[in-house]
N, C-alpha and C positions, 0 to 999 in steps of 0.2 A: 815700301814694298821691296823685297828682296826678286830679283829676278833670276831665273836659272838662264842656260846658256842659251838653250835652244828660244824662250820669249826673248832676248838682248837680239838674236840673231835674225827672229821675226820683225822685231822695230827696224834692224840694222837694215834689211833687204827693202824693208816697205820704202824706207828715209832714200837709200842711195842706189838702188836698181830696178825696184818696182817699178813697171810702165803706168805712169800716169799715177804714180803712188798708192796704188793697190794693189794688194797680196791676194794673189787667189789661193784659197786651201782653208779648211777646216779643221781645228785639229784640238784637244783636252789644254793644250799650251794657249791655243789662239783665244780658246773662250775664258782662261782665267785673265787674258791681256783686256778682252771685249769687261768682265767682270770689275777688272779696276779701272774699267773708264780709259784707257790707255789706248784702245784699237775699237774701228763702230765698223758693222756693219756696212758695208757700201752696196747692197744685192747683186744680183746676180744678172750674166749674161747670157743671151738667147745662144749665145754659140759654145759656152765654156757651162758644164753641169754644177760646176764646184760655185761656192758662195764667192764674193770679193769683201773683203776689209780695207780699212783706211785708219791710218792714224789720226788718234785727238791730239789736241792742242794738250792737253797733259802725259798724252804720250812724247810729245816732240819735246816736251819741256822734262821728263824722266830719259829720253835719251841723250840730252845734252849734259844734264847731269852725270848719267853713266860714265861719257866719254870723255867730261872732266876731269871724272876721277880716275879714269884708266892714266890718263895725259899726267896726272900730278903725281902720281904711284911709278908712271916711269921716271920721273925727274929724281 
């Protein structure tokens, strides 16, 4: 699966700034990541209206690949 900048940048925030590794936001980019299995669902909170997402285990393993290949493209 090819990913555009904005889903790389959804895994990147979920992986290294998310609190407690969920994204809160809904968005045409989020539900093609929820579509390849990559990002699930984590619902929602009585204080926040927006949905929560969480990365799969095949999203964590599509972003280390990513960042492999960024790392081997710089060398």
């Amino acid at each position: 699966m090819q990913l555009n900048r904005e889903q790389m940048q959804i895994l990147n925030h979920t992986d290294k700034r998310a609190a407690g590794g969920l994204y809160c936001g809904d968005s045409p980019d989020m539900q093609m990541l929820v579509s390849a299995g990559l990002m699930e669902s984590a619902g929602r909170k009585s204080f926040v209206p927006e949905e929560y997402f969480r990365m799969t285990s095949k999203g964590r393993d599509m972003l280390k690949e990513i960042n492999n290949e960024i790392v081997k493209d710089a060398v």
